[in-house]
Every structure is written in C-alpha cells, then in structure tokens.
TORMAR-426954 format. One record per residue: y, x, z of N, C-alpha, C, O in turn. Coordinates in steps of 0.05 Angstrom, whole numbers, padded with zeros to 5 digits, always signed. Example, Ala and Ser with C-alpha at 12.3 -4.5 7.8 and 13.67 -1.06 7.14 Angstrom:
BEGIN
-00114+00264+00156-00090+00246+00156-00066+00264+00156-00066+00285+00169;-00045+00257+00142-00021+00273+00143+00001+00258+00157+00023+00268+00161;
This chain:
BEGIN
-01193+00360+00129-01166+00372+00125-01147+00352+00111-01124+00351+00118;-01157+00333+00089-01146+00325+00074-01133+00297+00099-01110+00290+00100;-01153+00287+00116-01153+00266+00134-01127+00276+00155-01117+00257+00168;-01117+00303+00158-01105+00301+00182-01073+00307+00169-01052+00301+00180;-01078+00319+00143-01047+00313+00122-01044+00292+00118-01021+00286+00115;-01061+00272+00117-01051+00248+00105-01035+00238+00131-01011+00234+00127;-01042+00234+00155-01034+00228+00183-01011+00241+00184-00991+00227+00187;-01006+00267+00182-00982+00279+00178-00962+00265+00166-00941+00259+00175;-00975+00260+00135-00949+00246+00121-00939+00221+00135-00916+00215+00141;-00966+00204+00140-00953+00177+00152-00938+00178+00179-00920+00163+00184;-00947+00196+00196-00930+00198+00213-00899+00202+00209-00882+00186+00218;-00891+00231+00191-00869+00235+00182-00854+00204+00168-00835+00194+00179;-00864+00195+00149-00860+00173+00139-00848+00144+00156-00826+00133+00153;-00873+00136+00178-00866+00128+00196-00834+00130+00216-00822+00111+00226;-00826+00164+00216-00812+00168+00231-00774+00170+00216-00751+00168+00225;-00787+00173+00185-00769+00167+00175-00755+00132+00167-00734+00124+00156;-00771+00124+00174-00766+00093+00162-00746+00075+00193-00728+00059+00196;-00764+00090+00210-00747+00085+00237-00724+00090+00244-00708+00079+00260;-00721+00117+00224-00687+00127+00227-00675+00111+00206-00654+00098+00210;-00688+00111+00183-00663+00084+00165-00652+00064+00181-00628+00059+00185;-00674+00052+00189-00667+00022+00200-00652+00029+00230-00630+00019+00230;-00656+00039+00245-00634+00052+00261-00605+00055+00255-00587+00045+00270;-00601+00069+00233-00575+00071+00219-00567+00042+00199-00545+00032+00193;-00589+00036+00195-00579+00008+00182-00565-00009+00197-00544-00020+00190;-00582-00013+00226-00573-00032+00238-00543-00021+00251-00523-00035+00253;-00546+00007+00259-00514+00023+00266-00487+00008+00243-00466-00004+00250;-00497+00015+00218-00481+00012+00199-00477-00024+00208-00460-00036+00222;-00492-00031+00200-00485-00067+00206-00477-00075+00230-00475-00100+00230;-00470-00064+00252-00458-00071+00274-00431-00062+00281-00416-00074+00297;-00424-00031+00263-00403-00027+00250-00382-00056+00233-00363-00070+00240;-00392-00055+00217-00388-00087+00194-00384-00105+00208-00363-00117+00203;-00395-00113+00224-00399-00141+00235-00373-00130+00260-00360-00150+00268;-00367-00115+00268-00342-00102+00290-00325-00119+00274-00319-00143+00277;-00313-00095+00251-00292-00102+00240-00291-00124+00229-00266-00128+00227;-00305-00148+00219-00311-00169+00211-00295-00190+00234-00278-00208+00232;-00311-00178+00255-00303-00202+00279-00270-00195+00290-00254-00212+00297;-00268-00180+00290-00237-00175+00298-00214-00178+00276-00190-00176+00284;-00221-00185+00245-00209-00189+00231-00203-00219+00234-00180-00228+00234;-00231-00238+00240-00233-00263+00243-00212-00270+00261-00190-00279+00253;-00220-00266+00287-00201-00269+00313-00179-00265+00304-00168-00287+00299;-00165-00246+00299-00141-00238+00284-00129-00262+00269-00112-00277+00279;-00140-00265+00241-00129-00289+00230-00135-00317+00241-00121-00335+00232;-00156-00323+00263-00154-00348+00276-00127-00354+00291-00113-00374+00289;-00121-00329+00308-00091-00326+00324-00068-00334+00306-00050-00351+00311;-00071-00320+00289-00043-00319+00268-00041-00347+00254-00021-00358+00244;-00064-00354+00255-00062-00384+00232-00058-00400+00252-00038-00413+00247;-00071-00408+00280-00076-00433+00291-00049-00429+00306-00042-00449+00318;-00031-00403+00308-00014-00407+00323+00012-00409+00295+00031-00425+00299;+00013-00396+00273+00031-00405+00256+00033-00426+00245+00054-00436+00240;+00014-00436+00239+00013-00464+00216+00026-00487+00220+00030-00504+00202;+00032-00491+00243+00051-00511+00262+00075-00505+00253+00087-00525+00246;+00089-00481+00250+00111-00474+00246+00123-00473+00216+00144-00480+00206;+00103-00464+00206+00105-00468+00169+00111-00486+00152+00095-00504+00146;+00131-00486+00143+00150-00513+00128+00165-00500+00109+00170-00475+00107;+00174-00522+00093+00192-00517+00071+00219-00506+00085+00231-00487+00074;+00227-00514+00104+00252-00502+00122+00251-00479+00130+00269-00463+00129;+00231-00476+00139+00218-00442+00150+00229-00426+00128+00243-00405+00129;+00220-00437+00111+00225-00407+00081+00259-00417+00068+00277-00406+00055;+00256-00435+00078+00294-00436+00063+00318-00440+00084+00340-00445+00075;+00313-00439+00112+00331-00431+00137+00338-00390+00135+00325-00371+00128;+00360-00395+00145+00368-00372+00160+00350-00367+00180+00331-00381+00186;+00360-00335+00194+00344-00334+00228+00358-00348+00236+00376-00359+00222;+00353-00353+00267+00370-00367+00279+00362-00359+00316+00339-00356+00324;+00387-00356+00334+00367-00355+00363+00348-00383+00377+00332-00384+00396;+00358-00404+00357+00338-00432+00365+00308-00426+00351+00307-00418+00328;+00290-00430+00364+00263-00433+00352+00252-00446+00336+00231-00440+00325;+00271-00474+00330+00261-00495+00325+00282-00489+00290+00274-00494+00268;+00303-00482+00295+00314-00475+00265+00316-00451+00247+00328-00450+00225;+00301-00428+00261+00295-00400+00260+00271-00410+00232+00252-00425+00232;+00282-00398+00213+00277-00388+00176+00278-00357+00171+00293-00339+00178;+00257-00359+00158+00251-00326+00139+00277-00326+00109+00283-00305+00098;+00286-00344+00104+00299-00340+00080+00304-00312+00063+00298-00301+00041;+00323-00306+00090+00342-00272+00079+00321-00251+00083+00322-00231+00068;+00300-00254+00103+00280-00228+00098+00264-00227+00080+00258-00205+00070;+00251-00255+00071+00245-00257+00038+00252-00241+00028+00247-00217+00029;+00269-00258+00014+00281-00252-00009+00295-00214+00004+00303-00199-00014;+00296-00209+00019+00304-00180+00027+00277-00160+00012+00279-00140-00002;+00253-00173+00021+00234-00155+00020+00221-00161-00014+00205-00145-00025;+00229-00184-00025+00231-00178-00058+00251-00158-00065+00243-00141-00080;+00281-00155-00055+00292-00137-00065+00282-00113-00061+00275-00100-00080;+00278-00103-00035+00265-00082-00037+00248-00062-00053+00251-00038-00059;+00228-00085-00058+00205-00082-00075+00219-00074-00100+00212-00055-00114;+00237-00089-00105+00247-00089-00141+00247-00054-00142+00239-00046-00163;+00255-00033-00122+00265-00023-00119+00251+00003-00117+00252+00022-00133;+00237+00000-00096+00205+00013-00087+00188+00023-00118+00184+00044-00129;+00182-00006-00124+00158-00005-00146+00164+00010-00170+00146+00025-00177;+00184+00012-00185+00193+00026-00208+00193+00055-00200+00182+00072-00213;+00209+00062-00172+00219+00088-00169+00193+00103-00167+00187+00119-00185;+00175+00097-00143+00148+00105-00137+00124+00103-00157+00106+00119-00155;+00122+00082-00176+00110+00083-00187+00117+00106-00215+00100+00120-00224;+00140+00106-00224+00146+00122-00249+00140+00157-00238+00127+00173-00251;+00151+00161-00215+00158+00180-00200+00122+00192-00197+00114+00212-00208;+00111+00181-00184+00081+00184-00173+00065+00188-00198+00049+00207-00196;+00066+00174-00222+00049+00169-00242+00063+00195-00263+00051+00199-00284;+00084+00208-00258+00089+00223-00271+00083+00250-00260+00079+00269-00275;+00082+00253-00241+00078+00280-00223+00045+00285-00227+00034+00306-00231;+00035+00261-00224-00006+00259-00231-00007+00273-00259-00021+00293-00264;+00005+00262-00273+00004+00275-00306+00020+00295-00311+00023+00293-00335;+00033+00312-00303+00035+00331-00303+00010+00353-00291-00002+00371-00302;+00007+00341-00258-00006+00361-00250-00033+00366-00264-00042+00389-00265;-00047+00343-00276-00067+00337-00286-00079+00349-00317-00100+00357-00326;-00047+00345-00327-00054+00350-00361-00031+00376-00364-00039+00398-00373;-00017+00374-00360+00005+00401-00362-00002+00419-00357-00017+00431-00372;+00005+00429-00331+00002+00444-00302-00023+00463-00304-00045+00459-00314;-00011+00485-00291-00043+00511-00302-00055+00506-00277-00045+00501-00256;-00078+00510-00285-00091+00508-00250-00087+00539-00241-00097+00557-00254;-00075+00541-00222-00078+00563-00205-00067+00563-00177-00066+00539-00168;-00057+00582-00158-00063+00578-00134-00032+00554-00135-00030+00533-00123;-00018+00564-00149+00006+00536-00146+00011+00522-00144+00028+00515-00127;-00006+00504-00165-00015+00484-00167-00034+00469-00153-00035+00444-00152;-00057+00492-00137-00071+00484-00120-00059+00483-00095-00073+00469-00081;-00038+00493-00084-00018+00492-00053-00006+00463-00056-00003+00448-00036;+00003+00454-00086+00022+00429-00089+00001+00414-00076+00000+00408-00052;-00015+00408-00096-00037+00380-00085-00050+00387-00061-00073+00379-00060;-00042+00399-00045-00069+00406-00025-00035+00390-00005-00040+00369+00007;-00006+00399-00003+00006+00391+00009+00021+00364+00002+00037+00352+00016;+00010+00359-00021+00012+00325-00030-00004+00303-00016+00005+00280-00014;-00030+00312-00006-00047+00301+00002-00038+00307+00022-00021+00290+00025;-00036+00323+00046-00025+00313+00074+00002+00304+00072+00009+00293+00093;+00014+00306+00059+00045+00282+00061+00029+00253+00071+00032+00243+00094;+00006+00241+00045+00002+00225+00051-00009+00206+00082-00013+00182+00086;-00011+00241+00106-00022+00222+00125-00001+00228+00147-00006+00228+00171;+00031+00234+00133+00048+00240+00154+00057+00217+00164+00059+00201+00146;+00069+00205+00201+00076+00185+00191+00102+00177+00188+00122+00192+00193;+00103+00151+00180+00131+00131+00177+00153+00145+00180+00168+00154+00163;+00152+00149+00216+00184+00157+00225+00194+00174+00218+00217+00177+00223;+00179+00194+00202+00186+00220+00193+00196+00216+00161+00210+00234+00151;+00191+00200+00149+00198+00192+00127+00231+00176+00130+00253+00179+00118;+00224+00163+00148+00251+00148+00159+00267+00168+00157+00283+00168+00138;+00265+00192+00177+00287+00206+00191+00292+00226+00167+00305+00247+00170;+00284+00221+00147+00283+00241+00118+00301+00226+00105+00320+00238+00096;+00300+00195+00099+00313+00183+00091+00345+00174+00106+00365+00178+00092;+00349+00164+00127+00366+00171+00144+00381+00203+00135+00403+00197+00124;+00378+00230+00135+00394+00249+00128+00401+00247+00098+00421+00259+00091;+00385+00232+00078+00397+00243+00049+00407+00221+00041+00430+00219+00033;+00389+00201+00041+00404+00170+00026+00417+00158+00044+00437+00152+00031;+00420+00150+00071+00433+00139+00086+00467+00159+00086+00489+00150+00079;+00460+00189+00098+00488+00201+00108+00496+00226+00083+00518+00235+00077;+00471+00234+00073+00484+00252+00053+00496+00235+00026+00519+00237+00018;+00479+00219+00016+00493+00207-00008+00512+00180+00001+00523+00165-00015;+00511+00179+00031+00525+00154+00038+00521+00122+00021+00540+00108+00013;+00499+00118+00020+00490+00098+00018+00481+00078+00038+00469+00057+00035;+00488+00089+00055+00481+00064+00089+00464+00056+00085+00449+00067+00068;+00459+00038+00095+00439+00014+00106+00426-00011+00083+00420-00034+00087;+00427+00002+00066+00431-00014+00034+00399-00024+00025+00376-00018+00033;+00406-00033+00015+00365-00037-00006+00365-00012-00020+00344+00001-00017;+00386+00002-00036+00376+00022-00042+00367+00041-00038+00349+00052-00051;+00380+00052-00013+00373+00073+00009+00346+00066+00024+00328+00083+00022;+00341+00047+00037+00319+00037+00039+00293+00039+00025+00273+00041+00039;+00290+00038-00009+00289+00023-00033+00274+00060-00028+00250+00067-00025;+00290+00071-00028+00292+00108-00035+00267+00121-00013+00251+00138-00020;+00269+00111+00007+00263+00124+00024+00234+00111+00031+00219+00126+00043;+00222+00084+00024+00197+00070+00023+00186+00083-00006+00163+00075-00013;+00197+00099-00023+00190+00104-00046+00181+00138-00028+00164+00150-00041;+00184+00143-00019+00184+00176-00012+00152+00181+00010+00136+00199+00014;+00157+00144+00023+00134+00142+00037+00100+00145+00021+00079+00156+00023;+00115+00126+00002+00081+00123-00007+00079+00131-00034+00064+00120-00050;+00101+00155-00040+00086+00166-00062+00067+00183-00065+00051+00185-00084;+00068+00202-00038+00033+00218-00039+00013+00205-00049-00002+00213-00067;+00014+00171-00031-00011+00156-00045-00016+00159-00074-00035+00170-00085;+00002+00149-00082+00003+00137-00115+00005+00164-00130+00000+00162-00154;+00009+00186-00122-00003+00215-00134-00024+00217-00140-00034+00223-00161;-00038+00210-00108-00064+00225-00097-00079+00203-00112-00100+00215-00119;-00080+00179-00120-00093+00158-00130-00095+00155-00161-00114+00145-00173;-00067+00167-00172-00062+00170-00200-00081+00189-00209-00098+00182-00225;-00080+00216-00199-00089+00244-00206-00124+00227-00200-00137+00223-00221;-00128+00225-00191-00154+00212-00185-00165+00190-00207-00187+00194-00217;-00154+00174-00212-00158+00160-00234-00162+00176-00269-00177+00173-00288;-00137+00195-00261-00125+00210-00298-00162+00229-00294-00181+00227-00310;-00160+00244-00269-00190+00264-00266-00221+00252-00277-00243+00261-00285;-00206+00218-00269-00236+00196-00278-00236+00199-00308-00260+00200-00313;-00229+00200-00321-00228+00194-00352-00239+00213-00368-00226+00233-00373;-00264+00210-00376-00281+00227-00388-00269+00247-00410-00251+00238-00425;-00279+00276-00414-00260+00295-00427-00277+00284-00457-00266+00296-00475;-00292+00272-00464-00304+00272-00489-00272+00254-00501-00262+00261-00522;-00261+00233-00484-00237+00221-00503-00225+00243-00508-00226+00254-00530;-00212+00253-00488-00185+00276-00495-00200+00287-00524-00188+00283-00545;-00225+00299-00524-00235+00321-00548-00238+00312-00578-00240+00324-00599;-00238+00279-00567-00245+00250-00594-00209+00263-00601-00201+00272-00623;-00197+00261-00582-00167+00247-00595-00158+00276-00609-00150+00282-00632;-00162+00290-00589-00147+00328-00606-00167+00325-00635-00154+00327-00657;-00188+00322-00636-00197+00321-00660-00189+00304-00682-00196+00311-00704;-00176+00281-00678-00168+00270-00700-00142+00282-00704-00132+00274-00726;-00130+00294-00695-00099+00307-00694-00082+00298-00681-00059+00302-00688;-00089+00281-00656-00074+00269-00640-00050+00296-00617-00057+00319-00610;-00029+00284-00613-00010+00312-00596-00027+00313-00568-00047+00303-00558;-00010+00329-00564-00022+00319-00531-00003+00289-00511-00009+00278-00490;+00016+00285-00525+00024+00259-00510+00013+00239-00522+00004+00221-00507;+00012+00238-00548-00006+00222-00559-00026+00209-00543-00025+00186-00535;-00051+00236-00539-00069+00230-00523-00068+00214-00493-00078+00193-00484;-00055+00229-00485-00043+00217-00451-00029+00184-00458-00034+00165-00443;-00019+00181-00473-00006+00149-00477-00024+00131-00494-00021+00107-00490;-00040+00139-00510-00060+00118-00519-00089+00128-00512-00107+00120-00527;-00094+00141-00496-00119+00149-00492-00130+00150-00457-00145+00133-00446;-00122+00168-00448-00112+00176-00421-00104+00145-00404-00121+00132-00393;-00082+00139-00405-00069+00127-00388-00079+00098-00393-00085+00088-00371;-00084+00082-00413-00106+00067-00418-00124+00058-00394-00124+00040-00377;-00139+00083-00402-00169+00089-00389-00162+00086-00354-00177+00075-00339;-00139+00096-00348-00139+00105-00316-00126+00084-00310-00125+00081-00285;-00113+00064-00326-00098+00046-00310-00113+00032-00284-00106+00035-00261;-00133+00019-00291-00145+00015-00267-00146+00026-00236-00146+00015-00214;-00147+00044-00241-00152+00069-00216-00125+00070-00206-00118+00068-00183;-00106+00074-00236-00080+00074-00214-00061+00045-00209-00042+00044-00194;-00068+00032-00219-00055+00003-00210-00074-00003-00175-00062-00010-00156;-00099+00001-00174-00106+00000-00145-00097+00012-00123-00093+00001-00101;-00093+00046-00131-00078+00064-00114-00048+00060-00113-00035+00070-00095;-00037+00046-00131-00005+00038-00130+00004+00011-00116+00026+00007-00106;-00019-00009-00118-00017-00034-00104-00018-00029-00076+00001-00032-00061;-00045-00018-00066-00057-00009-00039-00021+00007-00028-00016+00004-00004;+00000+00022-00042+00009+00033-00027+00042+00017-00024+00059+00021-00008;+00042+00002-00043+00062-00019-00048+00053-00045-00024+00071-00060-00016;+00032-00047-00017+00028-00059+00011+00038-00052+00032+00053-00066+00046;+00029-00023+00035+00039-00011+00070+00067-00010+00060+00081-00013+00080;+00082-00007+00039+00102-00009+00039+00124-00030+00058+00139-00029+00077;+00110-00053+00034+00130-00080+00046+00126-00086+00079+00143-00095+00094;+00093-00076+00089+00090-00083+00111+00097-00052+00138+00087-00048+00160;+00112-00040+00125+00128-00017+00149+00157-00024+00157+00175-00034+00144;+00154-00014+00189+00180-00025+00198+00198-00004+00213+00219-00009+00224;+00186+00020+00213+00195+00045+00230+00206+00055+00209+00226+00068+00217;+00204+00056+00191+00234+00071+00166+00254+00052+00170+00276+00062+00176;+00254+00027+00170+00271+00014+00169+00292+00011+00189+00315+00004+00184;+00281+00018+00215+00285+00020+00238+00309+00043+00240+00332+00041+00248;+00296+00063+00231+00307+00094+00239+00327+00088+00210+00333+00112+00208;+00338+00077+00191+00355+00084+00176+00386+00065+00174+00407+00067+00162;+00366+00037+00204+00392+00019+00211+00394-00001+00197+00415-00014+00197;+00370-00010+00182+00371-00039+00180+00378-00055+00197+00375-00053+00222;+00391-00075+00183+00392-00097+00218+00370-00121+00217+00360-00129+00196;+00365-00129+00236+00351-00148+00248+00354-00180+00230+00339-00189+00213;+00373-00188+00238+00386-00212+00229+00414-00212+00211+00437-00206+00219;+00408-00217+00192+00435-00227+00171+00438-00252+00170+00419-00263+00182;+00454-00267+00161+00458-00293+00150+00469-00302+00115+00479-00322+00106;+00460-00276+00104+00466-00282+00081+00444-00268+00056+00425-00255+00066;+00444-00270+00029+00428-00262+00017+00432-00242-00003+00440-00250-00025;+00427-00216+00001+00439-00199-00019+00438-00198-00047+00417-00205-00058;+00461-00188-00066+00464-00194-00091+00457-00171-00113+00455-00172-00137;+00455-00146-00092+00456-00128-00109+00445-00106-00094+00447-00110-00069;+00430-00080-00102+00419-00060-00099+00436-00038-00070+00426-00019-00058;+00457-00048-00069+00477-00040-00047+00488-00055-00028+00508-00047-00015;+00478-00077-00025+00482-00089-00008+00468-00093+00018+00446-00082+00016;+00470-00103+00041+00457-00089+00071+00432-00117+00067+00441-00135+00053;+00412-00120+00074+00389-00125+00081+00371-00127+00111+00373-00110+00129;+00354-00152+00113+00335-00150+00125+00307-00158+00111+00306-00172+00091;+00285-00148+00124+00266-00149+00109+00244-00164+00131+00248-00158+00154;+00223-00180+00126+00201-00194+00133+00186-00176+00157+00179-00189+00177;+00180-00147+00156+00174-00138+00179+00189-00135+00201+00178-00132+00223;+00220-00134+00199+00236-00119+00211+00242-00150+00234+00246-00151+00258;+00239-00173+00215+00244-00201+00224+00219-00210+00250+00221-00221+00272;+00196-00200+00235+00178-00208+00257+00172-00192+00272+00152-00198+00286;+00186-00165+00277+00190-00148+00307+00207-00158+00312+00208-00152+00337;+00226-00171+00308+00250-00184+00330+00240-00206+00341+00239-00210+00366;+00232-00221+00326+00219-00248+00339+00189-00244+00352+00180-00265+00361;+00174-00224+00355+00152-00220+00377+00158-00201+00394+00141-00191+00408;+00190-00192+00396+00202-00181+00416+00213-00203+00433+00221-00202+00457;+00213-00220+00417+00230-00243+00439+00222-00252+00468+00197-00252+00470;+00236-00263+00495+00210-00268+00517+00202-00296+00511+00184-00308+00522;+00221-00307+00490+00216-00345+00496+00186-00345+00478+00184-00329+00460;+00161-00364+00485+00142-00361+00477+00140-00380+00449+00124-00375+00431;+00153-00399+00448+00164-00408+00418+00173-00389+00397+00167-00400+00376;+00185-00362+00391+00185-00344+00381+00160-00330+00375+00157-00312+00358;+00143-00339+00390+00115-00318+00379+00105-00339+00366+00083-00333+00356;+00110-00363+00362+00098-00389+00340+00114-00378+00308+00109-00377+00284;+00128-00374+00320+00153-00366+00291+00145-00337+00277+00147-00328+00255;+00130-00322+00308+00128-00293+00294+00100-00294+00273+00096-00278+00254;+00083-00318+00283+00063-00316+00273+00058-00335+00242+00040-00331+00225;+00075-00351+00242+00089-00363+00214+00098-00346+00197+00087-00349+00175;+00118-00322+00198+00119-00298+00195+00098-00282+00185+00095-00284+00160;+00088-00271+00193+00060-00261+00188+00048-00269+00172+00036-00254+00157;+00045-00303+00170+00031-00312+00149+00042-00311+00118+00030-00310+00097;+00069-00311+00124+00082-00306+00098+00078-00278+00077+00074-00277+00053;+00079-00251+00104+00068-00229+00097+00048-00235+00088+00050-00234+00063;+00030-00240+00094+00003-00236+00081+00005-00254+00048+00001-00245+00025;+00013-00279+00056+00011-00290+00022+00026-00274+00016+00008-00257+00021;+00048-00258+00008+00058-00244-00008+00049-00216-00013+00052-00204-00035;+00035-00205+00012+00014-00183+00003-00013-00195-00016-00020-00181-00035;-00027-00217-00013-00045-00236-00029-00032-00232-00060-00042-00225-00081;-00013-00237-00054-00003-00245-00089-00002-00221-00109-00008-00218-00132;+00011-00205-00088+00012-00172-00107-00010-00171-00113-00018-00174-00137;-00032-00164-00084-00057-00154-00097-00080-00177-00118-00102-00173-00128;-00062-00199-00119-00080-00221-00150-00080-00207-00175-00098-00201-00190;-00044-00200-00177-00033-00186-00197-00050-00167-00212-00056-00168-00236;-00059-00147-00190-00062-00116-00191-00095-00131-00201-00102-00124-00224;-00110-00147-00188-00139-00147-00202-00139-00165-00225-00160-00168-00238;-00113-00179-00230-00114-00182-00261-00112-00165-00276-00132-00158-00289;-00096-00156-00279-00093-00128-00294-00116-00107-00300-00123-00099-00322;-00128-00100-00270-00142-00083-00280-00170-00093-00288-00186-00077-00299;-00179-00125-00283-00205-00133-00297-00193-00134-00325-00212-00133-00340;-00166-00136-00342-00159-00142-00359-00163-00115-00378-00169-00115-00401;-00159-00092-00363-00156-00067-00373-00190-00057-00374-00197-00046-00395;-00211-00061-00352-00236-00061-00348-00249-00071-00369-00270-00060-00375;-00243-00086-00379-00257-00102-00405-00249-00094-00429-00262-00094-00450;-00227-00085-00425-00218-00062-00454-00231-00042-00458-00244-00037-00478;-00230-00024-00435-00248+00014-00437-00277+00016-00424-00289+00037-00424;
C-alpha cells in the first residue's frame, strides 16, 4: 500500500513539475516577445535617426526642407508644458490621495469616488481633449495656449497620480501613524513628517510614469488646436505652442521619405527627455529609500 502512494505522489509530482516548466517557458517566450520588438523598435529609430541628430536639429526651427527642419520650438514647447502639467497634477493628485486616504470616512461615497477615479484612469486621450477643448480652450477662453493645454494634460493623468498616491499613502505601515498620535503629533503633523516621507517613493514613481504619457500624447493636443509648426518660442504660460509629439506626427505624416529620417531624430529626442525625468524620479526615490 505504502509502494503504490508513494507512485502516486511521484506521479502527481512528476506532473506538477511539467506544468511549471511549461509555464516557465510560456512566461519566457512572453519576455523574450516583448524584448525583441522593443529591440527592433529602437534599432529602426536609432539607425534611421542618428544621421539626422545635430546640434542644428535641436537649435533650428521646423522647416518644409528636410535638410534644415529643427525641433527647437517643440522643445522647448514641451518643457513649457511640463512646467505646467507637473505642479497642477501633481499638487492636485497628491492632495485628493490624502484626503481620500487620511480624512475621508470610508463609506459607500467614498467608495463610488475611487472606484470612478480608477476608470478615469483607463478613459482615453480624446475624451480628455474634448473636455478640455469645452472649458479651458472656449469656456474660460484660453485658446490654444500652454496653459489650456498645461490644464487639460493635467486632467489626463491625474487618475494615475491618485490611483498611485493613495497606493503608496495605503503602503505606509499604521504602527508610524500610532508612533506619531502617541507622542502628540496632529494629524497633519503626522501626514507631513511621517506619512508623506514614507510614500514618497510610491508616489514620485506613479507621478513620473504619468508625467511620461503626458509629454508623449498627441490627441489632446490635437482636439484643442495646437498647431503643428510655429517659428517662434513662447514666453509665457499664454502663449500658443507646439510640442515634440505634435512635431513628429507632422513629419511622419509627410510623403517625402527624408522626413521619416527627421521623424525618427525626433523620437530620439523624446525618449532622452523621457530618460532624464525618469533619472530624476530614481534619484529621489533611492534617496528617500535609504531614509525609511
């Protein structure tokens, strides 16, 4: 008896070890997908931009010549932006988390908010556009501006930076909060030297991650009337704008095939400047990691 359980087990055993590695190898062929199409991806973009990439590239105007066609004004457009974006969404997002989190009673109210905070987050773009378009563009008549713009990329990805904040503030073990009420700390007290501390990490990742799809969306921008090409560089928070995505849908819309050399120079710029945010964001938070 004992001889035909043991066979049992090893069989079972047997049959389970076959299914790991089955799924292992599923999972790793998964990986290795996305791996190879990322590669390909940046082989295209590099071997066909890098030719094009110069000190003139970044300090030219657009232009309809291929050969004198510069990112300058969408740059520097899509820093303004940002200036713009990051404060509003970030103060805005990180304040709504701490409320809902530390304020806020839990009940069904509160539970309808975050349950419809979290699908904002997977509505898309154009609908944000066309939200922005009726209030900042025609109700407060702000046109076509960085600020309106600025308003309306802030409306996009603040679900994220909610849904990522509240997630982070939820990470932070209740024994601090109970350390800090016990020494006689307020309750803001707690949340500003205790709390927010602790979560920065969590939410500088979820605020970076959404400060990316930001700079890199072009369908709000689209639907609120950015233009394509400027020739000049804005000075101020109201002034009209183009931005780095909006630049390299015009130029991989183009038919001349020298424009898709430019679009992909382009691209490369996106990315180092998405690179750079996200250096920022993992300084910080290994800096903050080593603190708590």
């Amino acid at each position: 008896m004992r001889y035909i359980e043991q066979q049992a087990v090893v069989k079972r055993m047997n049959g389970r070890l076959i299914a790991n590695n089955i799924f292992k190898y599923l999972f790793l062929a998964a990986t290795l997908v996305a791996l190879v199409a990322l590669v390909i991806l940046l082989y295209r973009i590099v071997s066909q931009g890098m030719g094009h990439l110069s000190i003139e590239f970044l300090t030219n105007f657009a232009s309809r010549f291929p050969e004198k066609a510069g990112i300058k004004a969408a740059l520097v457009g899509s820093l303004w932006l940002m200036l713009v974006v990051a404060p509003t969404s970030i103060i805005l997002g990180v304040g709504s988390a701490i409320y809902l989190e530390e304020y806020a009673k839990q009940n069904r109210i509160t539970t309808f908010i975050r349950m419809n905070i979290s699908n904002l987050a997977g509505v898309p773009s154009v609908v944000f556009g066309l939200l922005g378009l009726t209030i900042f563009v025609r109700a407060m008549a702000l046109g076509n501006s960085i600020l309106a713009a600025g308003f309306t990329m802030s409306l996009l990805i603040l679900p994220v930076i909610v849904v990522g904040a509240q997630e982070a503030i939820r990470s932070v073990p209740n024994e601090l909060r109970d350390a800090s009420f016990g020494m006689g700390a307020t309750k803001w007290q707690t949340i500003v030297k205790i709390i927010l501390p602790a979560a920065i990490p969590g939410i500088l990742t979820g605020s970076i991650l959404a400060l990316s799809r930001a700079i890199g969306e072009t369908a709000p921008l689209i639907v609120i009337g950015v233009p394509v090409i400027i020739q000049f560089l804005p000075v101020g928070v109201m002034d009209t704008f183009t931005a780095l995505p909006m630049q390299i849908y015009d130029w991989s819309s183009r038919p001349q095939p020298e424009f898709q050399t430019v679009a992909a120079a382009g691209i490369m710029v996106l990315m180092a400047v998405l690179l750079f945010m996200n250096s920022i964001a993992v300084i910080i938070r290994n800096k903050f990691d080593k603190r708590y």
